[in-house]
Backbone as numpy.savetxt, mean C-alpha at the origin, in Angstrom:
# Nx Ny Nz CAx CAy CAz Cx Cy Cz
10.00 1.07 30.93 9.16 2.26 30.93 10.03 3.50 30.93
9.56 4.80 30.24 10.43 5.61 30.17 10.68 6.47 31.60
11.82 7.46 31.79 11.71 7.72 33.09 11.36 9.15 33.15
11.80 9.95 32.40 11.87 11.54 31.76 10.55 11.87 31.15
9.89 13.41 31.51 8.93 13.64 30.47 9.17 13.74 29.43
9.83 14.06 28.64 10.08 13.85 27.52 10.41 12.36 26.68
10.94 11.46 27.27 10.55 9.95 27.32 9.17 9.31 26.92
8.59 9.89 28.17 7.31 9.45 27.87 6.63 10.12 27.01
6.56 11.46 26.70 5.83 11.80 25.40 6.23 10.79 23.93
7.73 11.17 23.57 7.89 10.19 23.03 7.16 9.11 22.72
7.19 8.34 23.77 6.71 6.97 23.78 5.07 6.95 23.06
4.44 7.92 24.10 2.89 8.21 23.71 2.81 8.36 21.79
3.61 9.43 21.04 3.83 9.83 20.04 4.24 8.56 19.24
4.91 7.78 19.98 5.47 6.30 18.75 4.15 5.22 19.00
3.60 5.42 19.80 2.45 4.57 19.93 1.45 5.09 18.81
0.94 6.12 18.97 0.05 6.55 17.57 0.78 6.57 16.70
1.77 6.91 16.21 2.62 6.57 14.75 2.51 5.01 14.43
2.71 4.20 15.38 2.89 2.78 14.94 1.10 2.17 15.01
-0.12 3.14 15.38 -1.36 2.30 14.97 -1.92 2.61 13.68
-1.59 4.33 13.47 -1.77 5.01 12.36 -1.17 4.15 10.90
0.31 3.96 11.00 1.18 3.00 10.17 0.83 1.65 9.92
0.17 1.00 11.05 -0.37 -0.40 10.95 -1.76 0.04 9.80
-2.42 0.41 10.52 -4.12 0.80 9.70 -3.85 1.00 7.83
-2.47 1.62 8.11 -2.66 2.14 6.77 -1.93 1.16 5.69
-1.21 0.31 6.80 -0.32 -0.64 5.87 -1.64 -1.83 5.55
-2.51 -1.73 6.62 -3.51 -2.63 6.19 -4.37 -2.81 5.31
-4.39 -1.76 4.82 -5.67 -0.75 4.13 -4.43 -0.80 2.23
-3.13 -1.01 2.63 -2.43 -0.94 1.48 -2.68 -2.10 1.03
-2.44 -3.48 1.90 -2.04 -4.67 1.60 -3.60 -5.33 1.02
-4.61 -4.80 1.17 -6.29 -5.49 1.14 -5.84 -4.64 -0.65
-5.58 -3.40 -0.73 -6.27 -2.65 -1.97 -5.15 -3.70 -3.37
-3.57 -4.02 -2.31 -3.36 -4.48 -3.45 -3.38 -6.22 -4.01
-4.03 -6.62 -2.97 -4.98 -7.79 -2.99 -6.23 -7.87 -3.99
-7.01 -6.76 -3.87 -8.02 -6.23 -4.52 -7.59 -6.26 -5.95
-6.37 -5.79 -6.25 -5.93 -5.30 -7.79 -5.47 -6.77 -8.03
-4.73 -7.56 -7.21 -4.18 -8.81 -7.83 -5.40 -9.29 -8.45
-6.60 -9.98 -7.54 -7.46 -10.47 -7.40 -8.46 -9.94 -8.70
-8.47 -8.39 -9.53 -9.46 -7.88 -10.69 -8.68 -8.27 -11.63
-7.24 -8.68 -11.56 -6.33 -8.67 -12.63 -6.45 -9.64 -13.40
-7.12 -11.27 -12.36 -6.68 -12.81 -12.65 -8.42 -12.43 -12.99
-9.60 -11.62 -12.94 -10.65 -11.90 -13.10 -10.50 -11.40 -14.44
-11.72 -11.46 -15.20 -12.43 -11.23 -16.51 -12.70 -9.93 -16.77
-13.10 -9.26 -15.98 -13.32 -7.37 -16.09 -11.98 -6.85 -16.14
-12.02 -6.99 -17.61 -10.77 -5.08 -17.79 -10.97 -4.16 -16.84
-11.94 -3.82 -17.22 -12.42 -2.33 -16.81 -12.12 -2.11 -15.03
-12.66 -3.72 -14.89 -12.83 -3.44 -12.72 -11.13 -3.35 -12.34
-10.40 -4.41 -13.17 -8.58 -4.08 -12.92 -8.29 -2.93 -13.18
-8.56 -2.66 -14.17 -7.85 -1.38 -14.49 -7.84 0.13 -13.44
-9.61 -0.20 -12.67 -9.95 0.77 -11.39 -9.28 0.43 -10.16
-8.85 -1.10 -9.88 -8.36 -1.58 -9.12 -7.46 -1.33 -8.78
-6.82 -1.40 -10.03 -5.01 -0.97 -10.13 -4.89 0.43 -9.60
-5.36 1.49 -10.61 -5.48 2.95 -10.04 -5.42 2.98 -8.59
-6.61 2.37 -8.38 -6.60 2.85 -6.54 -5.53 2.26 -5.79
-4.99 1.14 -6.09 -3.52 0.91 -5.42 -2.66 1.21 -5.72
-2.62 1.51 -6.81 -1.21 2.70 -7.22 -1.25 3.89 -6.69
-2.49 4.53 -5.94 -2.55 5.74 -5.29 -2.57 5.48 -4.06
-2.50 4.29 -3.62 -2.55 4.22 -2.29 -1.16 3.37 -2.02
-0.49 2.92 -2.60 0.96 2.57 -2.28 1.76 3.65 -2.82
1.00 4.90 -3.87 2.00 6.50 -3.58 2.47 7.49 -2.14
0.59 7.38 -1.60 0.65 7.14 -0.32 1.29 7.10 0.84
1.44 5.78 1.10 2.11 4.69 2.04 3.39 5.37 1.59
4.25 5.37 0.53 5.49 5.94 0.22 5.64 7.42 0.78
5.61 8.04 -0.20 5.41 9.66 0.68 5.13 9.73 2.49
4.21 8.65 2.86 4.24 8.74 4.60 5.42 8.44 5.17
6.20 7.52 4.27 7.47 7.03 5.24 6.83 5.54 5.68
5.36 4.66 4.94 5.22 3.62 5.90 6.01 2.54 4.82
5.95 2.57 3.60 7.17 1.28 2.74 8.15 2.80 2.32
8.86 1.89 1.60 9.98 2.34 1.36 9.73 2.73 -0.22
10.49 3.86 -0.86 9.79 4.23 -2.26 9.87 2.95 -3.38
11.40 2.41 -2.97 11.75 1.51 -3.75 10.74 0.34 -4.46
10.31 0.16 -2.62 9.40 -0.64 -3.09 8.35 -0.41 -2.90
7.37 0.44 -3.03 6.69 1.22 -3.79 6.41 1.00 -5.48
7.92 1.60 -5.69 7.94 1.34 -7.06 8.09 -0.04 -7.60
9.07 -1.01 -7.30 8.70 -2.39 -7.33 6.83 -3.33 -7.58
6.46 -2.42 -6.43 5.30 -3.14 -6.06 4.08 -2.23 -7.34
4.32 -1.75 -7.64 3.64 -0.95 -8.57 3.84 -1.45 -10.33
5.06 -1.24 -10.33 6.24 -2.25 -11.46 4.94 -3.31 -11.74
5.31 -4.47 -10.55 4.36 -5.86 -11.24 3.18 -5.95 -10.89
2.76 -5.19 -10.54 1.16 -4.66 -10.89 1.01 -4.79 -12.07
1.33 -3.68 -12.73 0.90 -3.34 -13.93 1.58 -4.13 -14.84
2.61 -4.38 -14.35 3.15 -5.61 -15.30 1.90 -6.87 -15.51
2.02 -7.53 -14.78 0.73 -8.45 -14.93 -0.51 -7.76 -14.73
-1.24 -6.92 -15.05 -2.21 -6.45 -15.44 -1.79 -6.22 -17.35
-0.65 -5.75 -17.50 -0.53 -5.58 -18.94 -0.46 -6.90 -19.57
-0.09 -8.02 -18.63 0.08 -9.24 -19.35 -1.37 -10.05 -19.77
-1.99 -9.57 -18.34 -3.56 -10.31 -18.42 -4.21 -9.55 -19.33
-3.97 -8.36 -20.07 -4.82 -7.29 -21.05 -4.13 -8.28 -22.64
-3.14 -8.65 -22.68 -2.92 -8.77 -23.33 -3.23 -10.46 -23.97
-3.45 -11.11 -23.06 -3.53 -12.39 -23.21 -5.23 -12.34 -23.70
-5.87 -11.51 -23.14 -7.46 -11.76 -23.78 -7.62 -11.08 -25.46
């Protein structure tokens, strides 16, 4: 436990950073579930909305500091990579 006021604010302050960061990493990992999941389906149209919204929401997550840009960009990369593959195969 911390011993200093300033310690403990701290502490208080990394506690909401780390539920805020969880929520949102959660909220990343469902949307780009969501996009895998429209990609392997039959609707162009629903992937293609799918994708969007997780590409704006793992821009997001980047800019917050909760992934890292790299992978960010990685994770965005084969998105659309296999979304361009599944567009292309029909």
């Amino acid at each position: 436990m911390p011993n200093t006021k300033s310690a403990k604010r701290a502490l208080r302050k990394s506690d909401v950073r780390r539920l805020r960061n969880r929520s949102t990493r959660s909220e990343l990992r469902s949307a780009i579930k969501i996009a895998r999941t429209a990609i392997s389906g039959d609707d162009a149209q629903a992937a293609t909305k799918a994708l969007q919204s997780a590409t704006k929401q793992i821009d997001q997550a980047a800019a917050k500091g909760i992934i890292h840009k790299n992978a960010a960009a990685r994770t965005k990369s084969r998105l659309a990579k296999s979304a361009n593959k599944a567009q292309a195969a029909e």
